[in-house]
VEXMAR-825150 format. One record per residue: x, y, z of N, C-alpha, C, O, CB in turn; residue in three letters. Coordinates in steps of 0.001 Angstrom, whole numbers. Glycine has a CB too. Layout:
<recs>
<rec n_X="X" n_Y="Y" n_Z="Z" ca_X="X" ca_Y="Y" ca_Z="Z" c_X="X" c_Y="Y" c_Z="Z" o_X="X" o_Y="Y" o_Z="Z" cb_X="X" cb_Y="Y" cb_Z="Z" resn="ala"/>
...
</recs>
This chain:
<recs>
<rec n_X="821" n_Y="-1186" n_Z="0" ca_X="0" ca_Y="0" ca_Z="0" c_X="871" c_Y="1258" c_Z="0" o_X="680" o_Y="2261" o_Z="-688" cb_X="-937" cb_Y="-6" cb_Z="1204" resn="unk"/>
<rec n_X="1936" n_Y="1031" n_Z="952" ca_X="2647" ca_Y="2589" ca_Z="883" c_X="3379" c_Y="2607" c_Z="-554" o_X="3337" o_Y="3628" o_Z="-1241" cb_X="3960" cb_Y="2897" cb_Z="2280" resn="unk"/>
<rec n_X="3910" n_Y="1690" n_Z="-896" ca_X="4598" ca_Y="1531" ca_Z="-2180" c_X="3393" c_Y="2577" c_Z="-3326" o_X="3889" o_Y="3429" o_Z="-4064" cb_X="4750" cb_Y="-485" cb_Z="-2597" resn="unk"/>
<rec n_X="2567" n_Y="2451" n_Z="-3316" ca_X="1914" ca_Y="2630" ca_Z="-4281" c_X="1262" c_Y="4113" c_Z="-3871" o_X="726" o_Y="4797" o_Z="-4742" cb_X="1019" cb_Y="1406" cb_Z="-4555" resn="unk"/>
<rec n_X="1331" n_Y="4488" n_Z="-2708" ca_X="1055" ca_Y="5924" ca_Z="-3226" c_X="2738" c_Y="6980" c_Z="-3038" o_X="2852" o_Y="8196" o_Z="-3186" cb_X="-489" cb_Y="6647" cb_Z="-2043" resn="unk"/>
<rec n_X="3676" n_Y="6109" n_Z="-2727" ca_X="4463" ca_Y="6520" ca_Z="-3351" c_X="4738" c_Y="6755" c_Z="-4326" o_X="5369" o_Y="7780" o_Z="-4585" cb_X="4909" cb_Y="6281" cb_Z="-3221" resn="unk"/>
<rec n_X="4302" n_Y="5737" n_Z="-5384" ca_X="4480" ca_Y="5832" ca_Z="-6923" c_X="3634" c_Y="6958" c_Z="-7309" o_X="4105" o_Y="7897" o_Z="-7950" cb_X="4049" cb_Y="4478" cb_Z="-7752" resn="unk"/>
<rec n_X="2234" n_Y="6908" n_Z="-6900" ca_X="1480" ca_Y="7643" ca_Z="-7455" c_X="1708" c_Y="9421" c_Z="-7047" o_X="1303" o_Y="10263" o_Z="-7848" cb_X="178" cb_Y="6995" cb_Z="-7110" resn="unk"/>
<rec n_X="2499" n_Y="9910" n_Z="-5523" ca_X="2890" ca_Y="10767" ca_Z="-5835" c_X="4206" c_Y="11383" c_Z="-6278" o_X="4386" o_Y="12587" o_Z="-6458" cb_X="2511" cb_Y="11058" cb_Z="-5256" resn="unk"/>
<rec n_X="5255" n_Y="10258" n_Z="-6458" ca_X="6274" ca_Y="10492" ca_Z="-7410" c_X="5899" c_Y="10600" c_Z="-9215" o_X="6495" o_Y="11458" o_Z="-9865" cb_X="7241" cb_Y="9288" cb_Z="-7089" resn="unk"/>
<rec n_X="5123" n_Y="9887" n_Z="-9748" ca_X="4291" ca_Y="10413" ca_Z="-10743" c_X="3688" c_Y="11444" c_Z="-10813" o_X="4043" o_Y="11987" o_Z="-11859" cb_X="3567" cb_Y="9839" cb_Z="-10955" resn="unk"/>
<rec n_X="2525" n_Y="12411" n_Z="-9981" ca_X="2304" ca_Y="13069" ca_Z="-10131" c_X="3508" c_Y="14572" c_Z="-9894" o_X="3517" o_Y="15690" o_Z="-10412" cb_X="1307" cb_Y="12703" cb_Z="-9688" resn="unk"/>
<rec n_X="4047" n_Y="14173" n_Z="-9285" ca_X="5472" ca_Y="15085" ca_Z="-9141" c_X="5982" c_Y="15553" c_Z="-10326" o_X="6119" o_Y="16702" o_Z="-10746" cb_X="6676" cb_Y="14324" cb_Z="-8535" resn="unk"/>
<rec n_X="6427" n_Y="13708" n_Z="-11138" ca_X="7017" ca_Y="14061" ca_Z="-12436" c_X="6131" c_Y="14536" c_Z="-13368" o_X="6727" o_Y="15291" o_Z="-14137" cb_X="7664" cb_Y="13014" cb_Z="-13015" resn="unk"/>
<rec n_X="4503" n_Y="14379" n_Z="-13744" ca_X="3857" ca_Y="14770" ca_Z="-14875" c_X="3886" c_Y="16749" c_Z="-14479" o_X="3883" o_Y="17670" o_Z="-15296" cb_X="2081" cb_Y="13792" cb_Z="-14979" resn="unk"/>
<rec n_X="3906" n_Y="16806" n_Z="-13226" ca_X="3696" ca_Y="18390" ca_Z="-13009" c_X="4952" c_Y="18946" c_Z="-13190" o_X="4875" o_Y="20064" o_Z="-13701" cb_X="3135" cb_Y="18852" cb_Z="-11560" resn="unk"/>
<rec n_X="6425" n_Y="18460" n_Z="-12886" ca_X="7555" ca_Y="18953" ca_Z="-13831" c_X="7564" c_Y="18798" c_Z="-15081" o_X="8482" o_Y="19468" o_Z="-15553" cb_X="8637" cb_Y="18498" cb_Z="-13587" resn="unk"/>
<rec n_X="7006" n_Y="18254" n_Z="-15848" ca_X="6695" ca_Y="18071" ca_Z="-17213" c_X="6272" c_Y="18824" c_Z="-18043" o_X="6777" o_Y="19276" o_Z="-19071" cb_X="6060" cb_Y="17374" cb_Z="-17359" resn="unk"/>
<rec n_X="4706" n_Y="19043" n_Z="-17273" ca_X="4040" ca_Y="20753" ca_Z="-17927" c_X="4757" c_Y="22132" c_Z="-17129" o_X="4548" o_Y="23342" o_Z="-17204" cb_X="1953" cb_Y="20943" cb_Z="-17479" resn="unk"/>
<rec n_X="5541" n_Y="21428" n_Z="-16476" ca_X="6275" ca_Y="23186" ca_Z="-15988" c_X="6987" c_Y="23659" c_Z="-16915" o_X="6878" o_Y="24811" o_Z="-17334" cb_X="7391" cb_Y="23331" cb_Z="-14683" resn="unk"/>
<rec n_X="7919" n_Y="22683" n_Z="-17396" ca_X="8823" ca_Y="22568" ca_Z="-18404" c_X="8495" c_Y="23275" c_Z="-19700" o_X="9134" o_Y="24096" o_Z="-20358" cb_X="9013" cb_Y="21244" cb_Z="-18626" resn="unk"/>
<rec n_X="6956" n_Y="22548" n_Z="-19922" ca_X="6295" ca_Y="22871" ca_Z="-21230" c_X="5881" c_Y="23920" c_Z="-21823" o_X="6076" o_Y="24335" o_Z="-22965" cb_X="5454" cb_Y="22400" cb_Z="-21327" resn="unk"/>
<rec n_X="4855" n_Y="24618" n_Z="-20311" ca_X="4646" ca_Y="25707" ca_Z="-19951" c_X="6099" c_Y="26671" c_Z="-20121" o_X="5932" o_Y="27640" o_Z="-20861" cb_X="4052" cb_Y="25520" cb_Z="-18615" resn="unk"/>
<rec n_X="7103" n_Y="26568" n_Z="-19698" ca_X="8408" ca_Y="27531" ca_Z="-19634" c_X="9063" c_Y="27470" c_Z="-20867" o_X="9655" o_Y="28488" o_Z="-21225" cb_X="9486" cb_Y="27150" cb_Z="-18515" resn="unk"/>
<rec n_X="9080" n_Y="26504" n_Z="-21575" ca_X="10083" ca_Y="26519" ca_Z="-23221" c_X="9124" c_Y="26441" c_Z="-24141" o_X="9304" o_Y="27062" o_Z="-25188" cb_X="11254" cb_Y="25111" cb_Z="-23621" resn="unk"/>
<rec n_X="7910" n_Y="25675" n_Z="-23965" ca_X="6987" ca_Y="25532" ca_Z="-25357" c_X="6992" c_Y="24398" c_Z="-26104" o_X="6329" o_Y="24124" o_Z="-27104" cb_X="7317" cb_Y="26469" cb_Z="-26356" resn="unk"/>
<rec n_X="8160" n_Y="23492" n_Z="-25260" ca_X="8462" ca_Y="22425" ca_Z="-26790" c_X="7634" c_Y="21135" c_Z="-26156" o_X="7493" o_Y="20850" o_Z="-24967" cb_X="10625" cb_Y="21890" cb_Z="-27261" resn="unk"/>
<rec n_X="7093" n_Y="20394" n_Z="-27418" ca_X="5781" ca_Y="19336" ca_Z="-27338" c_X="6505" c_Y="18563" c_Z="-26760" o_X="5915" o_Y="17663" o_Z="-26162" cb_X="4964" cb_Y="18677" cb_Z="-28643" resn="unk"/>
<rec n_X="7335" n_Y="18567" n_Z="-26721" ca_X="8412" ca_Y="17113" ca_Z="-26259" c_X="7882" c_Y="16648" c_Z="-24595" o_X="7642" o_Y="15547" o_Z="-24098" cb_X="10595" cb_Y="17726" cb_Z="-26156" resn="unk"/>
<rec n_X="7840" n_Y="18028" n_Z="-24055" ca_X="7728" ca_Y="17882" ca_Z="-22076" c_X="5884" c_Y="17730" c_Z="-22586" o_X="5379" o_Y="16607" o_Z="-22604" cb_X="8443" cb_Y="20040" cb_Z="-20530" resn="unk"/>
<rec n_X="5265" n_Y="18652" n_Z="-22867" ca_X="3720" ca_Y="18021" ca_Z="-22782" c_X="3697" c_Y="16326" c_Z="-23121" o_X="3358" o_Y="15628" o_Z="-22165" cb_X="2646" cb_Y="18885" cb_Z="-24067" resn="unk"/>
<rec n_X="4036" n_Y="15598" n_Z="-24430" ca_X="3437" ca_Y="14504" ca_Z="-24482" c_X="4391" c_Y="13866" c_Z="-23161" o_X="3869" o_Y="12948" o_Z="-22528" cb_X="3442" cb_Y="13794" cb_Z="-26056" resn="unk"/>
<rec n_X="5590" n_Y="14275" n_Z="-22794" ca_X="5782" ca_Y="13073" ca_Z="-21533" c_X="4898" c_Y="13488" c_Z="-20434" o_X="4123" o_Y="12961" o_Z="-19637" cb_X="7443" cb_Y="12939" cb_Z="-20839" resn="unk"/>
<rec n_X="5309" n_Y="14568" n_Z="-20707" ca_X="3627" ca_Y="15138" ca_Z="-19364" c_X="2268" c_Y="14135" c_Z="-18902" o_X="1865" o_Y="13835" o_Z="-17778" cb_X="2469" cb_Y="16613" cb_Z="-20286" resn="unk"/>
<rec n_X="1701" n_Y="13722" n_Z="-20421" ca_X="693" ca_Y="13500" ca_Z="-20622" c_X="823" c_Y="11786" c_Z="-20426" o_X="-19" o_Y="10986" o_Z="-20018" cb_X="276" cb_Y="14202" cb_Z="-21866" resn="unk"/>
<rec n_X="1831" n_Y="11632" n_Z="-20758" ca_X="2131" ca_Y="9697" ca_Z="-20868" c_X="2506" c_Y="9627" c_Z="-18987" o_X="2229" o_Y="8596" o_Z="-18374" cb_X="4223" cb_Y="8990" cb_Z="-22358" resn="unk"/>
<rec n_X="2936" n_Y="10447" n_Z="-18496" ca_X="3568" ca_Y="10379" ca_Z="-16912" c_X="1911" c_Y="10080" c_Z="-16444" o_X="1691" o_Y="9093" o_Z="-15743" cb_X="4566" cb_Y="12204" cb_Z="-16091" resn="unk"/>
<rec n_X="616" n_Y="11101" n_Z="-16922" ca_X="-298" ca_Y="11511" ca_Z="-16110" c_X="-958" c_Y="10374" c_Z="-16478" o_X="-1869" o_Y="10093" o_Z="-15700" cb_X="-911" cb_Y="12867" cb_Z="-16213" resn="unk"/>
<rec n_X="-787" n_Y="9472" n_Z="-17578" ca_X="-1627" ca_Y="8142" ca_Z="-18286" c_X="-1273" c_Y="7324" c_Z="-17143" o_X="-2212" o_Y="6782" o_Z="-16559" cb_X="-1072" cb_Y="7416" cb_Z="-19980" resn="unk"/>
<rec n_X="201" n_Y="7083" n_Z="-16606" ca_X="81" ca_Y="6131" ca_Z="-15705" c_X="-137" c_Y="6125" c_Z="-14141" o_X="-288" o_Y="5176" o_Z="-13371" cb_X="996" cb_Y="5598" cb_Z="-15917" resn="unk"/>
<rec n_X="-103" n_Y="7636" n_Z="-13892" ca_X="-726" ca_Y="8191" ca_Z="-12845" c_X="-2064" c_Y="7336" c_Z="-12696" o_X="-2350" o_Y="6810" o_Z="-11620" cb_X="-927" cb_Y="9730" cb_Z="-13073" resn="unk"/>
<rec n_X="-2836" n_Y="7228" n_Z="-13778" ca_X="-4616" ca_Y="6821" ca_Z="-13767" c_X="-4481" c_Y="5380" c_Z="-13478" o_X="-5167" o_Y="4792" o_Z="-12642" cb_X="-5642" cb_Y="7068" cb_Z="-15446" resn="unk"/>
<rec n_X="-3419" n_Y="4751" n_Z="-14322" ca_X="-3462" ca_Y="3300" ca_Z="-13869" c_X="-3299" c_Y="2737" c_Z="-12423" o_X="-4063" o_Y="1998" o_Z="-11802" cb_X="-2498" cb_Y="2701" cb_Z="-14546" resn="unk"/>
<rec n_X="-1668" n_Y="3474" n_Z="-11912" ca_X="-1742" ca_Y="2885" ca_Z="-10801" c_X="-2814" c_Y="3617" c_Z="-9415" o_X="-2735" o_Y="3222" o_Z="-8251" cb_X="-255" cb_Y="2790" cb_Z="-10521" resn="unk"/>
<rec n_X="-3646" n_Y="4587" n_Z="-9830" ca_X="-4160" ca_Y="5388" ca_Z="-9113" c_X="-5505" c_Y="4237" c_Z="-9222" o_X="-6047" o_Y="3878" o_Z="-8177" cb_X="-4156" cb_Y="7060" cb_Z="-9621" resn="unk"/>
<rec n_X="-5884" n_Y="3812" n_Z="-10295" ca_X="-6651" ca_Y="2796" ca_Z="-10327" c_X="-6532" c_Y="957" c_Z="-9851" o_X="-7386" o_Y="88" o_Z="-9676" cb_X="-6835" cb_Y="3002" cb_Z="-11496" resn="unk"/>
<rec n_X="-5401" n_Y="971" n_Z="-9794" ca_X="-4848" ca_Y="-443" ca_Z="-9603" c_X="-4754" c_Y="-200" c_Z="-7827" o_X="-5273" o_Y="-982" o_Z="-7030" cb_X="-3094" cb_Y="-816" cb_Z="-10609" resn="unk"/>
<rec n_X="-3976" n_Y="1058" n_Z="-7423" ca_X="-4406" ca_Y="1140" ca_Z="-5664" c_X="-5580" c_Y="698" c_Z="-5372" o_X="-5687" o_Y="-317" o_Z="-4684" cb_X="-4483" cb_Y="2557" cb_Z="-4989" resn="unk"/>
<rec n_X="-7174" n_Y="1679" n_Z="-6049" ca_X="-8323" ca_Y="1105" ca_Z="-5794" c_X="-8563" c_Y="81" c_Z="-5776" o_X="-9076" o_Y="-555" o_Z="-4855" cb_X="-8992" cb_Y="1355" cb_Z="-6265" resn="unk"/>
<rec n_X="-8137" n_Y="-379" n_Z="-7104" ca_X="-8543" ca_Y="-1587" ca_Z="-6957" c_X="-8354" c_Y="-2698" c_Z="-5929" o_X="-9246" o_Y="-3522" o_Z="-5729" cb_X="-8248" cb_Y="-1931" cb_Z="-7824" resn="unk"/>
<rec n_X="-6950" n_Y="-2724" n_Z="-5143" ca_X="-6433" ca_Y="-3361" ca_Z="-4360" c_X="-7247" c_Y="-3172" c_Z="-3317" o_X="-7582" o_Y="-4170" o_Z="-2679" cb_X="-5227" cb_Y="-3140" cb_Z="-4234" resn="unk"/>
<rec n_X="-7796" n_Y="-1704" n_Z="-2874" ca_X="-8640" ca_Y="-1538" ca_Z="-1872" c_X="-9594" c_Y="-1769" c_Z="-1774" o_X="-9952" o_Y="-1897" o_Z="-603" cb_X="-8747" cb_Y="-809" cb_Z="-1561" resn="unk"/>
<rec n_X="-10887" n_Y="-2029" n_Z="-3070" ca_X="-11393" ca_Y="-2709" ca_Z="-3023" c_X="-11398" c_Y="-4167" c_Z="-2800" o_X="-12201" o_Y="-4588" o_Z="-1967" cb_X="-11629" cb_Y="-2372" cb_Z="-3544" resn="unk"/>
<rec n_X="-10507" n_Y="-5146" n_Z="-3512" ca_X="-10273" ca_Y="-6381" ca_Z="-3371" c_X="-9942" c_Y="-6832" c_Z="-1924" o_X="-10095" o_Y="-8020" o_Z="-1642" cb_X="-9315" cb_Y="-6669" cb_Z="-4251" resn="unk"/>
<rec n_X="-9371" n_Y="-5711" n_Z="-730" ca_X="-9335" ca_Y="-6327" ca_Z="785" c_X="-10482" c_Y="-5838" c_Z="1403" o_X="-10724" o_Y="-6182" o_Z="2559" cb_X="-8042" cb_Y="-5915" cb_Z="1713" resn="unk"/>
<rec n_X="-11154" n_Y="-5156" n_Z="856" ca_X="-12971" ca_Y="-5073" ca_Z="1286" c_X="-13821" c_Y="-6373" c_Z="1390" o_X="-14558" o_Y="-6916" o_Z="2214" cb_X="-13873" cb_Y="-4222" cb_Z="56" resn="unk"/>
<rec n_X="-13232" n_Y="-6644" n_Z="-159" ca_X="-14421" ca_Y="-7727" ca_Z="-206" c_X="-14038" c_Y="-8942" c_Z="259" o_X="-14890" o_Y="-9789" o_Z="530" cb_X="-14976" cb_Y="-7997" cb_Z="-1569" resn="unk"/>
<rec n_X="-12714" n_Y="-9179" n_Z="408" ca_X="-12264" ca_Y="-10469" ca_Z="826" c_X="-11814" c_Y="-10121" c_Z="2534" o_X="-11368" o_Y="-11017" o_Z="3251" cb_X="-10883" cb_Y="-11052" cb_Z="-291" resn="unk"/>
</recs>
């Protein structure tokens, strides 16, 4: 459990240096990693739930 919102706020860390970046020079390069950082933000932000659900029900 701690593992994983570690990840999830070391991800969100990195997608928000990403658009800082993007935001400050302009170049597409930091948005799409921005955007691929924030894609897996959703997964494991979803895969936590999920885990939390799964010791609910069991």
């Amino acid at each position: 459990m701690l593992l994983f919102r570690w990840l999830i706020l070391l991800l969100l860390l990195g997608s928000a240096v990403s658009f800082f970046f993007y935001t400050t020079t302009g170049e597409p390069r930091y948005k799409r990693w921005g955007l691929l950082v924030l894609k897996w933000v959703v997964f494991a932000g979803l895969g936590f739930f999920g885990v939390l659900v799964l010791e609910r029900v069991a």
